[in-house]
N, C-alpha and C positions, 0 to 999 in steps of 0.2 A: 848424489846432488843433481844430475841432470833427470837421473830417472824421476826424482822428485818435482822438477821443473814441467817434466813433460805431461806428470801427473795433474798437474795445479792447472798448467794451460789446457787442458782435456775434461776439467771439473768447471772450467771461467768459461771455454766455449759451450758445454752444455747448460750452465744457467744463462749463457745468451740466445740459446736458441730457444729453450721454454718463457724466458721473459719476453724474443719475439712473436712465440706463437701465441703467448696470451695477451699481450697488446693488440695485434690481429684478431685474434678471437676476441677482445671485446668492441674494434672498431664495426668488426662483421654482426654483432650482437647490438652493436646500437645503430646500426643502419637498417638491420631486417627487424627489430623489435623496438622499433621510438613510437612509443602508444603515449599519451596524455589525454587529459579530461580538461572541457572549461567549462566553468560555471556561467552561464550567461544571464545576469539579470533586464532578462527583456526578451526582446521576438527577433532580434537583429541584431549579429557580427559582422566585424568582417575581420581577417586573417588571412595567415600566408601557411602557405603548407609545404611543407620542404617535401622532396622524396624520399619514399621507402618510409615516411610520416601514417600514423593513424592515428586519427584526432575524434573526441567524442564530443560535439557540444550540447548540454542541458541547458534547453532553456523554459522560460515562464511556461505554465500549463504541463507539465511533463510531457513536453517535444524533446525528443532524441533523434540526432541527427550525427551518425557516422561516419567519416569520409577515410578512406583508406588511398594512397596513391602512389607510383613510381616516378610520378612527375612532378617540380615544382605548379602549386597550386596557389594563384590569387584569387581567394575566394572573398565573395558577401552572400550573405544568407538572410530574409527574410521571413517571417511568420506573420499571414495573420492574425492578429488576437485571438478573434474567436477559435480559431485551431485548438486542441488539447488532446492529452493522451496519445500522442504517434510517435512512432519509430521507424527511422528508415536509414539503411547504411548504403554511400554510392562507392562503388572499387573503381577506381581510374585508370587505365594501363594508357599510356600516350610516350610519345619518343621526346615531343616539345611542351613545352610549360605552357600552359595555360590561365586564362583569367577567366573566370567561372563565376556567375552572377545566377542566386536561386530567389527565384520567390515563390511561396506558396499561399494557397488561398484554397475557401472551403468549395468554390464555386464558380464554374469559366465564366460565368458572364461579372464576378467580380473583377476577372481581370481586362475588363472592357469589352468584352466580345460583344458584338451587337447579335449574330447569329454560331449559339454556341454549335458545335462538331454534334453528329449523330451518334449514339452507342454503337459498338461494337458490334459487329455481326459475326458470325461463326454455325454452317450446323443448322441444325434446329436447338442449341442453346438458347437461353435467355442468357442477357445481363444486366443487371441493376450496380448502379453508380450510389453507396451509401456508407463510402469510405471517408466523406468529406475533405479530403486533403489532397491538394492536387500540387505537382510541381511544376512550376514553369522553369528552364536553366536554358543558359545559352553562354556562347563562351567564342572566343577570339580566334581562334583555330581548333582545324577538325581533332575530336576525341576520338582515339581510334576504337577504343573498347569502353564500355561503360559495362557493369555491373549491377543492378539491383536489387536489395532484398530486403525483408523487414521480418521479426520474429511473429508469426500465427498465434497473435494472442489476443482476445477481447480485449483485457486491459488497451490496446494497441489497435483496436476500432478491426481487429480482422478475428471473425468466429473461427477457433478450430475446428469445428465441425464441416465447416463449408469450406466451398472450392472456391477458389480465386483467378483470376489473373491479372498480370501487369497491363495496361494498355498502354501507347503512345499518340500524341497527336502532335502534326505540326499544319501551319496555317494553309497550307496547298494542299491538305486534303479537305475531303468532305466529311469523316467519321473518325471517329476512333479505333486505331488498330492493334490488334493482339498479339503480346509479344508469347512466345511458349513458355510458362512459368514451372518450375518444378521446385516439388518440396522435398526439404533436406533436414532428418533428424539432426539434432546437436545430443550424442550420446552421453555426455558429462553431463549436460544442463536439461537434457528430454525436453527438449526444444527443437519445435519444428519452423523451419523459414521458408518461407516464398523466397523464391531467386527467379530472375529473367538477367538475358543482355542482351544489350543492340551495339551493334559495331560502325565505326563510319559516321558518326555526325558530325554532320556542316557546319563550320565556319559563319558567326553572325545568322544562323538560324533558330527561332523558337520554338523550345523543344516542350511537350508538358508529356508528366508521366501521374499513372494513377491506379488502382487498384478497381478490377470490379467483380463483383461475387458472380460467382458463374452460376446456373439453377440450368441441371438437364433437363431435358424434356422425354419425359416418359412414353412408351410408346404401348403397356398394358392401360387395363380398360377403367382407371380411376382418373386420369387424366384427359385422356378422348373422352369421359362424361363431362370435364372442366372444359375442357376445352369446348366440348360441343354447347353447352350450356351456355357460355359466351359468343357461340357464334349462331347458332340459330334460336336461342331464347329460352328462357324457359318453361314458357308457356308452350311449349310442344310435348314437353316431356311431362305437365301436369294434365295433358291431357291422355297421356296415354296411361297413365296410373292415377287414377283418383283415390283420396282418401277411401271411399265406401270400398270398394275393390280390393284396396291393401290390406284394410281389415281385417275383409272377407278371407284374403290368402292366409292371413297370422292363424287364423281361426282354425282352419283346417287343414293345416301344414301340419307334419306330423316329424317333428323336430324334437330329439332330446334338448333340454333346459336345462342347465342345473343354477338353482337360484341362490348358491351360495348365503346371505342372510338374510334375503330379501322371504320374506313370506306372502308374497301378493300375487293372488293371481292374474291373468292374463287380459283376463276385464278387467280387476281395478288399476293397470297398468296403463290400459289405453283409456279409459274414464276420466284421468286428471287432465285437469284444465293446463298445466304448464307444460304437464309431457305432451300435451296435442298442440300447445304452441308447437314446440321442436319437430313433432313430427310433421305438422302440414310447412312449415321452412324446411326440414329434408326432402319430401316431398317434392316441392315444389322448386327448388336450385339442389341438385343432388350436387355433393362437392362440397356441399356449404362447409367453411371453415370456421372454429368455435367463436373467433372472436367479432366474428359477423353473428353467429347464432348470439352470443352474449348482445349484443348491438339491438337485432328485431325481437328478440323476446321479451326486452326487458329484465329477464329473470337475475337475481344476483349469481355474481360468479362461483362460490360454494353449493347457491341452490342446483346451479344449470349443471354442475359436475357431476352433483348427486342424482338428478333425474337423465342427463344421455349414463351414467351409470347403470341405472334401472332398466333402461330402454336396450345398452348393448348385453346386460345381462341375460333378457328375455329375446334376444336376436331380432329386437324389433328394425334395430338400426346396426349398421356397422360403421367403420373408420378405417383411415390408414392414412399416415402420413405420408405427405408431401411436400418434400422443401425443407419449410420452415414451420409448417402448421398441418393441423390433424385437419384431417378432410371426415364428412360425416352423410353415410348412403342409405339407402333402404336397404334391409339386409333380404338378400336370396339364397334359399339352399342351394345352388348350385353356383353361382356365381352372381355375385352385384348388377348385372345386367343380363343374366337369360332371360328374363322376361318381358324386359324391352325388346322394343326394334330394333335390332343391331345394326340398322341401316343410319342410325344417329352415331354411331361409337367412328366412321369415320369421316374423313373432310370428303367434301364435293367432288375430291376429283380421285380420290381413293377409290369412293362407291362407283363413278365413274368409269376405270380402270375394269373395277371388279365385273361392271356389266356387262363392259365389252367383253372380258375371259369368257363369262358365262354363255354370251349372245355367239361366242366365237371363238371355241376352245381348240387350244394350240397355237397361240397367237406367240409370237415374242418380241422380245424389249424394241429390237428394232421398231418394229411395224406399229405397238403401243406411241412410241418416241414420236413418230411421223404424225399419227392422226391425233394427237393432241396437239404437235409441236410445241414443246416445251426442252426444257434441257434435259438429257438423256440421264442423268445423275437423279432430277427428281424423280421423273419414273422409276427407279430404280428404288429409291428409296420408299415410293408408296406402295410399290410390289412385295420389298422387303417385308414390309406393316403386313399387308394382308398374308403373305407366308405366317409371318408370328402371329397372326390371328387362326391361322390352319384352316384359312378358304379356298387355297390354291395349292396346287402339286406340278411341280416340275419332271420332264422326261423329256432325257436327251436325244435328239434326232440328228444324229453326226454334228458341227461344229452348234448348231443350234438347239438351246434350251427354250425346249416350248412350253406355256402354263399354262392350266387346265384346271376348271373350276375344284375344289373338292368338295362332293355332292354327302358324303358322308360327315361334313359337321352340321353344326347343331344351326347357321345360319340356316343353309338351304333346307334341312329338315323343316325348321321353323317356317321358312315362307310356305314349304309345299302345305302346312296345317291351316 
């Protein structure tokens, strides 16, 4: 009888101990996993967000806007109308509750700016602003940690192909600043997302955040012809290659073809009236990009496809992309510009640099730094250039690296002809 007893109270404390751990394990389970959705008919909520809460709201235009947080959240959200197709999720980590006010719009000066902030600077980057959605948020006390991401999808105004970053702007700067954005597969879903965070915003401060495509800037010699083409015109460069001249080289270059279905030969190639449109616009802005060549030729878009076809068949012209668009050159058997002046393929103060090595070889960074006066970073960097152009050579002379023209490429050969 007692052994029986002791048995029962040994069988009633173990289903109290499993009934407590799994009432426990599901208070711990609805505190780290309280997800919901709202349906929002319109551009504007407002809502309370408890902690350890992750809320999705959908609203008009498929705007998706997710908020994850460990702090109680008074939130209102705004959308522009015109806005559509974005997604954006903000992770909150804060000690004290917050009241958290968003509004978004396509455009800073919608949001009354009289003089909107500068783009971002970084590098010799570009950046273009053509994400249309920008956020403005401010809140009642300092956010210790903020979170941002958004999934890298067109649908969602951001190309997978292209680089991005987050930027930040608040009213006491002058420009927009860049926060380091890195991308993160989602392995279930082969979903890649932009993520940044900034830590530490202020109190009664306006905050805006925004996405902008990043475009490097290339330092081979399809972009120093873009480049230089925009900067000193391209009236230089049609003088140095005239149509009759180019011709003349197609003509007697001695280049394998293979014309794959093309049956035409190399006169009735340059004879047509639309292929000499495209060539004298190659010609004349090397770089040209198709949708400008579509723009001055006239030609229709299946026409002009099938004639620069013709044209890279017979290596009249070449291409190579850049960015976002095909770039299109005069084609050289050796390279797209040995036959140029290679004194165009750099900026002003590249060539510059480069004279002085030449007028005064063994020179270094230092003493370059001094007689330009400039910041010791860009000299360095246009030195960099002409190293990867292979017009200068390095040799070290105890702590200091001297450079020294290199007489053995194809510029200095070129000038001494």
């Amino acid at each position: 009888m007692i052994k029986l007893k002791i048995k029962n109270r040994s069988k009633l404390f173990s289903i109290f101990i499993l009934l407590l751990v799994f009432i426990n394990f599901n208070i711990l389970i609805s505190q780290v996993l309280s997800y919901r959705t709202e349906n929002i008919p319109g551009f504007s909520t407002h809502d309370k967000v408890n902690p350890n809460d992750s809320v999705k709201y959908m609203f008009n235009n498929s705007i998706i806007f997710d908020i994850s947080t460990d702090s109680f959240i008074d939130l209102n959200i705004e959308y522009e109308s015109n806005i559509e197709n974005r997604q954006i999720f903000f992770q909150i980590n804060n000690s004290n509750p917050i009241s958290l006010n968003i509004t978004s719009k396509a455009l800073m000066q919608n949001f009354g700016i009289s003089r909107p902030p500068q783009g971002p600077r970084r590098g010799d980057n570009q950046f273009q602003y053509k994400y249309n959605c920008i956020l403005r948020f401010k809140t009642n006390t300092t956010i210790e940690h903020l979170t941002v991401s958004s999934i890298k999808k067109s649908l969602y105004g951001l190309n997978p192909n292209l680089d991005y970053s987050l930027a930040l702007y608040e009213p006491s700067q002058d420009s927009w600043v860049l926060i380091d954005t890195i991308e993160e597969l989602n392995e279930s879903s082969s979903e890649i997302s932009l993520i940044a965070s900034v830590s530490n915003l202020q109190v009664d401060t306006e905050y805006y955040v925004t996405f902008y495509e990043v475009t490097k800037v290339f330092d081979d010699w399809i972009l120093v012809i873009v480049l230089i083409v925009g900067v000193v015109g391209i009236a230089s460069l049609a003088i140095l290659i005239s149509k009759k001249d180019y011709f003349q080289y197609l003509k007697t270059r001695t280049i394998p073809i293979e014309k794959g279905a093309h049956r035409l030969s190399l006169e009735d190639v340059l004879e047509n009236e639309n292929r000499n449109k495209i060539i004298d616009l190659i010609l004349k802005e090397p770089g040209i990009h198709f949708n400008e060549l579509l723009r001055k030729t006239e030609i229709a878009a299946g026409n002009l496809v099938w004639h620069l076809d013709i044209l890279e068949t017979y290596k009249v012209v070449g291409k190579k992309r850049i960015g976002n668009f095909i770039a299109y050159f005069p084609y050289y058997q050796k390279n797209p510009i040995s036959n140029l002046d290679l004194q165009l393929s750099k900026s002003k103060l590249t060539l510059e640099i480069l004279e002085m090595i030449e007028k005064e070889p063994g020179l270094w960074n230092s003493i370059i730094t001094k007689h330009f006066k400039v910041d010791h970073k860009t000299i360095q960097y246009h030195v960099n250039k002409l190293k990867d152009l292979n017009l200068i050579n390095f040799k070290s002379d105890g702590r200091k690296k001297k450079i020294f023209p290199n007489l053995e490429s194809d510029y200095f050969n070129h000038n001494k002809d």
